[in-house]
KOLKOL-167751 format. One line per 4 residues: for each residue z negated, y, x negated of C-alpha. Coordinates in pm, whole numbers, m for minus. Layout:
<recs>
Z,Y,X | ... .
</recs>
This chain:
<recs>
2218,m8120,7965 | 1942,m7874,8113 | 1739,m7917,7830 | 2012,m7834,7556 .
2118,m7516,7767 | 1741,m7402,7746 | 1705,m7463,7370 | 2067,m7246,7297 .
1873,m6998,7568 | 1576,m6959,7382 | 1743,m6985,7048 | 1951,m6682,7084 .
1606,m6486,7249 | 1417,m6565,6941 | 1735,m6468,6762 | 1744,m6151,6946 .
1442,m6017,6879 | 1423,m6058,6513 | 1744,m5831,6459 | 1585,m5612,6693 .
1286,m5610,6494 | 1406,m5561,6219 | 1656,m5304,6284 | 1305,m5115,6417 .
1174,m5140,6102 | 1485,m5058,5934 | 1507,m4693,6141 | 1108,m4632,6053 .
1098,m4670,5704 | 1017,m4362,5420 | 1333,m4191,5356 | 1529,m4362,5019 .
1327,m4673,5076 | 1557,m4970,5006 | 1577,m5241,5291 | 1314,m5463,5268 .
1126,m5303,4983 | 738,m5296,5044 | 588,m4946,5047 | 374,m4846,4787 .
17,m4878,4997 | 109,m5177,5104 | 153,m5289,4733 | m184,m5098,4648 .
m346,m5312,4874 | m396,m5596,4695 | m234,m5834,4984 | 115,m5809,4832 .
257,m6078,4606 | m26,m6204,4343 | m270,m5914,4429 | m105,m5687,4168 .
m295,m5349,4158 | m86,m5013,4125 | m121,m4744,3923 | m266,m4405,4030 .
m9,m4190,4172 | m67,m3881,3913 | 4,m3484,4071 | 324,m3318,3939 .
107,m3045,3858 | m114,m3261,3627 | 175,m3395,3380 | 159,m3243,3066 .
461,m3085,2950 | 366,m3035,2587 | 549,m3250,2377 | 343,m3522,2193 .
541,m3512,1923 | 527,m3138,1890 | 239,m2941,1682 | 18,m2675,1898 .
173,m2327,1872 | 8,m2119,1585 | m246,m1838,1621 | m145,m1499,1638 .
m99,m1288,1343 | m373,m1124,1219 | m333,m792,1288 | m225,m556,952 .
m266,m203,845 | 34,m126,649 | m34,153,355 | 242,284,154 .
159,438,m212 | 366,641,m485 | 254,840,m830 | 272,1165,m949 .
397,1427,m704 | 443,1825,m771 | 690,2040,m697 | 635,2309,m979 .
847,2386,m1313 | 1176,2255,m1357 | 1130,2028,m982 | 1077,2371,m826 .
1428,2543,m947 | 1571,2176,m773 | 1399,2261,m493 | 1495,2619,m396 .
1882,2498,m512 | 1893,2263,m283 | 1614,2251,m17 | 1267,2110,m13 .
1359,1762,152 | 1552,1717,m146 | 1355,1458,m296 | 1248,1261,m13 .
1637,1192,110 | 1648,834,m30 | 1321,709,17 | 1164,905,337 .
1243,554,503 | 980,384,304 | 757,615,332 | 754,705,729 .
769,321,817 | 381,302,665 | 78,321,940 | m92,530,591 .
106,667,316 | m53,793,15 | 67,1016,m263 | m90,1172,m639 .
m22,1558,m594 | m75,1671,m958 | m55,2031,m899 | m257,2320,m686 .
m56,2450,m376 | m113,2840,m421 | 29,3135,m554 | m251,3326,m668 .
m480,3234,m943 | m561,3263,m1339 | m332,3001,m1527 | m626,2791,m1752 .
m603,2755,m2099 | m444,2452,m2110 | m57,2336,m2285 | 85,2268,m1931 .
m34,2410,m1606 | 155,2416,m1258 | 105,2612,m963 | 377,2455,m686 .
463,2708,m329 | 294,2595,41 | 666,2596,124 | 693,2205,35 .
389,2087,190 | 610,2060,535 | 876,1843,444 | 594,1658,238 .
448,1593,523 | 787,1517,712 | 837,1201,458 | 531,1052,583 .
291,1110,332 | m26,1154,546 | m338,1212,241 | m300,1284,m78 .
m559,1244,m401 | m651,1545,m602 | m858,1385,m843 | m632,1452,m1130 .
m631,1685,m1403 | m410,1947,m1248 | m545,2079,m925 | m732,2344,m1069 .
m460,2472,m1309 | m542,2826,m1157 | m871,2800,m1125 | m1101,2794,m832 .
m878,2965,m620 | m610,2739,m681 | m785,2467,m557 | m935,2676,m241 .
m596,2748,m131 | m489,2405,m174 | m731,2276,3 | m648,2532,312 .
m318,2447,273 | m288,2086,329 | m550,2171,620 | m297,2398,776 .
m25,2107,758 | m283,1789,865 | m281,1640,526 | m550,1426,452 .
m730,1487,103 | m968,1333,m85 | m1103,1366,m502 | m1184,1766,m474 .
m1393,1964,m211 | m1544,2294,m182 | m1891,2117,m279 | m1998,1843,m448 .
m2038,1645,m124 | m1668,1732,m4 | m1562,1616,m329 | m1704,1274,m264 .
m1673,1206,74 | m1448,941,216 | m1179,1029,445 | m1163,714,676 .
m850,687,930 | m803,452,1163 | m484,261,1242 | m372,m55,1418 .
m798,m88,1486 | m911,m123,1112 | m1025,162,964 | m987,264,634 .
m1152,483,391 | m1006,651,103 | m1217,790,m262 | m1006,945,m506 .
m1204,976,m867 | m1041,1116,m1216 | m1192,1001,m1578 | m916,1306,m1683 .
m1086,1607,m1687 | m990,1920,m1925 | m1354,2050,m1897 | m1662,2059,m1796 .
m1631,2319,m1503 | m1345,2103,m1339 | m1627,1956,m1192 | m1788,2001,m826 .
m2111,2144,m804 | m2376,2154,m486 | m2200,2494,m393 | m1897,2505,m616 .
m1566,2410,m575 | m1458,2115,m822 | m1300,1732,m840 | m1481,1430,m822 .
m1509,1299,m1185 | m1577,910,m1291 | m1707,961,m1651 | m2014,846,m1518 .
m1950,576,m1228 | m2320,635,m1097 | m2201,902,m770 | m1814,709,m724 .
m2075,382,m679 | m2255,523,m430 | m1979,698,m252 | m1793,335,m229 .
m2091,191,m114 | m2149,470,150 | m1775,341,258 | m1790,37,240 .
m2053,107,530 | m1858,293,775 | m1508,145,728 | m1331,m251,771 .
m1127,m179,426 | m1206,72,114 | m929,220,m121 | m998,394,m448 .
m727,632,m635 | m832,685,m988 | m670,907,m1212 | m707,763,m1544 .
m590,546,m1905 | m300,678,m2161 | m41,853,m2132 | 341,630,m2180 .
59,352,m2234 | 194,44,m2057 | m90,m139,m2077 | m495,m43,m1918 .
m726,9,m2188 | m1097,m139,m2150 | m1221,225,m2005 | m996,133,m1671 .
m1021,m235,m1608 | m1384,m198,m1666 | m1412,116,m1377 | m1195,m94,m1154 .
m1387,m450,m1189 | m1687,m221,m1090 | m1536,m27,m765 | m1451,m352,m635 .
m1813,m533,m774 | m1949,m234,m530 | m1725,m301,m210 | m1345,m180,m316 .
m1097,m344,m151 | m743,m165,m342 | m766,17,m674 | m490,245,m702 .
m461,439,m983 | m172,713,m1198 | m200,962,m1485 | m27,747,m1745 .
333,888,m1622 | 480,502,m1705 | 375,223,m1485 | 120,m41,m1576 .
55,m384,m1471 | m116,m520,m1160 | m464,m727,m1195 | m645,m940,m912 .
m1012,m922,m936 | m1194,m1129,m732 | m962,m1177,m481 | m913,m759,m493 .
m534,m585,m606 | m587,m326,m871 | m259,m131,m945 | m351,62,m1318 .
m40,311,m1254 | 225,400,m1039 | 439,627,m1234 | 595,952,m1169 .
706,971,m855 | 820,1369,m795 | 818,1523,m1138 | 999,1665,m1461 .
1235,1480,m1655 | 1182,1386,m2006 | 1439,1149,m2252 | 1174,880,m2204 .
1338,629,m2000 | 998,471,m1931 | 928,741,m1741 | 1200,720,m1461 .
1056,394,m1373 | 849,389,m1040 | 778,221,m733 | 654,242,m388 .
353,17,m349 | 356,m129,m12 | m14,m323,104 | m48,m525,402 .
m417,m581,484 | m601,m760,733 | m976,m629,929 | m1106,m896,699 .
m1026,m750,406 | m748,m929,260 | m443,m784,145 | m85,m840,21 .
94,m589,m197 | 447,m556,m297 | 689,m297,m454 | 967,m92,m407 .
1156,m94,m742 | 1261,325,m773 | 1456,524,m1010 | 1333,884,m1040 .
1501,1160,m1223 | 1583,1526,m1188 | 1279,1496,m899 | 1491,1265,m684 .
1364,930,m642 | 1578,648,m519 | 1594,285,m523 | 1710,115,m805 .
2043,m134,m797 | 1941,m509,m734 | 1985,m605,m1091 | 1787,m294,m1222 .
1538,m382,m977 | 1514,m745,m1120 | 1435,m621,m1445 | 1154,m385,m1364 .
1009,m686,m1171 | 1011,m900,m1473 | 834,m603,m1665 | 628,m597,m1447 .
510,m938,m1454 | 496,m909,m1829 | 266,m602,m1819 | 44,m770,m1540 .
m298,m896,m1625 | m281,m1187,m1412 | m24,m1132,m1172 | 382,m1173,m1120 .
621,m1006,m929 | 915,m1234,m769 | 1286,m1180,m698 | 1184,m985,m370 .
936,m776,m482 | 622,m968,m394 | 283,m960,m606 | 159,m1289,m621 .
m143,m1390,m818 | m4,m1512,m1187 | m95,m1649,m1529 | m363,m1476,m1734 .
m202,m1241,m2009 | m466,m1132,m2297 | m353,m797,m2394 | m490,m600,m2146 .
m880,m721,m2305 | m863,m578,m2655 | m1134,m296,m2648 | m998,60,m2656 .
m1220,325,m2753 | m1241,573,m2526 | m1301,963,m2512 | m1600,1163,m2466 .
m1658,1320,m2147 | m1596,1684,m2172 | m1927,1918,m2200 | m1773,2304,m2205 .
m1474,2466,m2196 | m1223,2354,m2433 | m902,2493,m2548 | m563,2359,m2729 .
m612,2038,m2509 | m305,2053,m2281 | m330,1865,m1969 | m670,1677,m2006 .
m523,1408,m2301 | m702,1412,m2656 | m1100,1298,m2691 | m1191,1498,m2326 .
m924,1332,m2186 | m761,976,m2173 | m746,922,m2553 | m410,974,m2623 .
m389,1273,m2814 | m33,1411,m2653 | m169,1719,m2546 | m53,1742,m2172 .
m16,1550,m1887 | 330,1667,m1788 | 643,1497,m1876 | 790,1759,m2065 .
523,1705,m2333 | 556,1461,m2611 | 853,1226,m2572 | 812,876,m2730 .
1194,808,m2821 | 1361,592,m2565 | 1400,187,m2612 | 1608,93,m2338 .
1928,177,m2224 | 2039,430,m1966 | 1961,321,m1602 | 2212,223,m1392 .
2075,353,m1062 | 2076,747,m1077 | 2035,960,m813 | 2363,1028,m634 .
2559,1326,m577 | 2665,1463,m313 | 2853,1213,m81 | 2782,912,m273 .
2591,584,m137 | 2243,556,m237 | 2137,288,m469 | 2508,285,m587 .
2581,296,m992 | 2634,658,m1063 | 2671,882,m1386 | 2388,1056,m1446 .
2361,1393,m1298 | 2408,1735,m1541 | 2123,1784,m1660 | 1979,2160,m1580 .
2065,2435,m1850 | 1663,2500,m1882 | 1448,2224,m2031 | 1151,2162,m2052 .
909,2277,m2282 | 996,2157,m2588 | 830,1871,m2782 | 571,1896,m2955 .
404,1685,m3273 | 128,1441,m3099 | m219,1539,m3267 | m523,1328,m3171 .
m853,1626,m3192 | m1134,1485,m3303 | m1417,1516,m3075 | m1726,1638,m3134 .
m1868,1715,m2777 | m2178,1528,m2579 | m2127,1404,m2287 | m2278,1685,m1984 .
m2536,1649,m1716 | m2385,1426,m1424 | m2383,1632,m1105 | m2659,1541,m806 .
m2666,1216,m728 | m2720,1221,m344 | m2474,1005,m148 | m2196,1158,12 .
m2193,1190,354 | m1865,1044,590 | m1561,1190,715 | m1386,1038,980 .
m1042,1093,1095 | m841,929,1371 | m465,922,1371 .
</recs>
């Protein structure tokens, strides 16, 4: 009896300690540790249940959180220069009675937004900025007031090329005051100097850390004393690439991108004879990176060149008004390029007449793309505007014969056209001269009047009670001049610029 009472005894002590034990155990353990579940470093151990070995416990600042399934993020955008250029600007003639009617910003109201947004916009200005001078004895010469260089300026434009076959239309002077002129406002100039050197020095401005330098060169030249001398005032010609070669090549040194303006080819020719493509393949064999080029007063196609834009005309951009539609086409040429030298381009279709440029309807716009892409080289514009490299079009290789360089003075040849000039034989270089008769029909984007949305279809504004000069039979002289003595050849020196 003894002995059962001692077994129940020891029974419940045995009994008793387990639960207390284990409720011990149960009050120590990690906190959300189920009952009974072994802790981690006692699994780790290799004593627990078939000597499994656990996994490294891994810091939460060690996980990755990229996504496997997930590319890397892209590099950065390269960084771009963004350069804006338009054709033909003056403010003489007929464009200055617009003017003083109603205001100098007249003809920047519809398209000063294109033109400001640009880190470098770049204009033509075909005329001398004075208001003294001897008119030359040319067809058409124009002499345009300092009085619209400020809202010029207020656009955006920041340099302007005065290679052309205008900005001595009153003689030196003309081109002196010019010169002083877009000084006084901070325009940027290149193509004409008060020496030879000036003439063919680059401007080079820096913006968003590339720099870029600018040569302006014209192969339009009414005669022979256009030209700059060692100590006379004059424009940088191209008849003879040897001094633009060097001058690109003394660039091409200094700056991360090189643009050449050329004033060149035929006038209302759509198409670059062999005299341009061949200049522009060698600018860009010598270190060009954008060709940009006017005189024609129509645009011509676009050509890639070794990986290089050339752009054979821009237009008119601010000038008179003929009947030849082809002439109120235009476009701002917008370039994107990067520090290594690469660059897209793209254009703004415009409408310009009665010196009021705008932006043409979306279907208008189409078209001029299209023409575009037919007039091309090699090249095609899309739905948006874009110049993309595109198939090979032959035209633009038949040989053209072209003119003479000029070797005195000569008279009876207008604006620089005929054998001294670009070949055509028209006579001038304004757009009152010589009208080939229109083939298309009227626009449908025209400039709007007063109180009317831009880019809407309009009627065509009255057109002023004075016209231009009127036309006149085209007559190609024959030329019988030699070709003068190229100026020094000593490369220019550089011109730097920071905006």
């Amino acid at each position: 009896m003894q002995r059962t009472q001692w077994l129940k005894i020891g029974l419940l002590t045995v009994i008793t300690i387990g639960a207390f034990a284990y409720l011990i155990q149960y009050l120590d353990r990690p906190s959300g540790q189920a009952p009974g579940e072994v802790a981690a470093e006692a699994r780790g151990s290799g004593g627990g249940a078939g000597g499994t070995k656990s996994s490294p416990t891994v810091p939460p600042s060690a996980v990755s959180t990229v996504d496997a399934g997930k590319p890397a993020d892209p590099k950065p955008p390269e960084t771009q220069v963004k350069l804006s250029f338009v054709g033909d600007v003056m403010f003489a003639s007929k464009v200055e009675e617009l003017l003083q009617k109603n205001g100098y910003d007249y003809p920047f109201k519809y398209v000063k937004q294109y033109l400001e947004k640009a880190d470098i916009a770049v204009a033509n200005l075909e005329t001398p900025i004075t208001t003294r001078g001897s008119a030359q004895s040319k067809e058409y010469v124009y002499r345009s007031s300092p009085a619209a260089l400020p809202e010029l300026k207020k656009a955006g434009i920041d340099l302007v090329n005065l290679a052309n076959n205008h900005s001595m239309d009153y003689g030196p002077d003309s081109l002196l005051d010019t010169l002083d002129h877009l000084d006084g406002q901070s325009l940027l100039h290149v193509g004409a100097g008060r020496t030879l050197q000036d003439a063919y020095k680059p401007v080079i401005v820096e913006q968003q850390g590339i720099k870029v330098a600018f040569l302006g060169f014209s192969r339009v030249v009414p005669e022979a004393s256009w030209y700059a001398a060692k100590a006379k005032p004059g424009i940088a010609g191209t008849y003879d690439a040897k001094l633009p070669l060097e001058a690109i090549a003394a660039a091409r040194a200094e700056a991360d991108l090189v643009v050449v303006i050329s004033h060149w080819g035929e006038e209302r020719k759509e198409r670059p004879n062999k005299t341009q493509t061949d200049l522009a393949h060698q600018y860009i064999d010598q270190g060009a990176d954008l060709v940009i080029a006017s005189h024609p007063h129509v645009l011509q196609g676009f050509e890639q060149y070794k990986g290089k834009w050339i752009a054979y005309s821009l237009g008119n951009f601010i000038f008179t008004t003929n009947e030849n539609a082809e002439t109120w086409d235009s476009m701002i040429l917008e370039a994107a390029c990067t520090k290594a030298r690469a660059c897209s381009l793209s254009m703004v279709p415009i409408l310009t007449k009665w010196a009021q440029p705008i932006r043409m309807v979306e279907e208008d716009g189409r078209k001029l793309f299209e023409r575009m892409s037919q007039l091309s080289i090699n090249a095609k514009v899309d739905t948006e505007g874009r110049i993309e490299q595109g198939p090979l079009n032959l035209f633009a290789t038949d040989p053209v014969k072209s003119p003479a360089e000029p070797s005195g003075v000569r008279t009876g040849t207008g604006g620089g056209t005929g054998a001294a000039g670009n070949g055509s034989g028209s006579g001038s270089t304004s757009s009152g001269s010589t009208a080939k008769p229109s083939t298309e029909p009227g626009k449908k984007s025209e400039p709007p009047k007063s109180g009317e949305t831009p880019g809407k279809a309009v009627e065509p504004p009255k057109k002023p009670t004075s016209s231009e000069p009127a036309a006149k039979p085209s007559q190609t002289p024959k030329s019988t001049e030699t070709a003068p003595k190229q100026q020094p050849s000593s490369v220019p020196d550089t011109k730097k610029t920071t905006e």
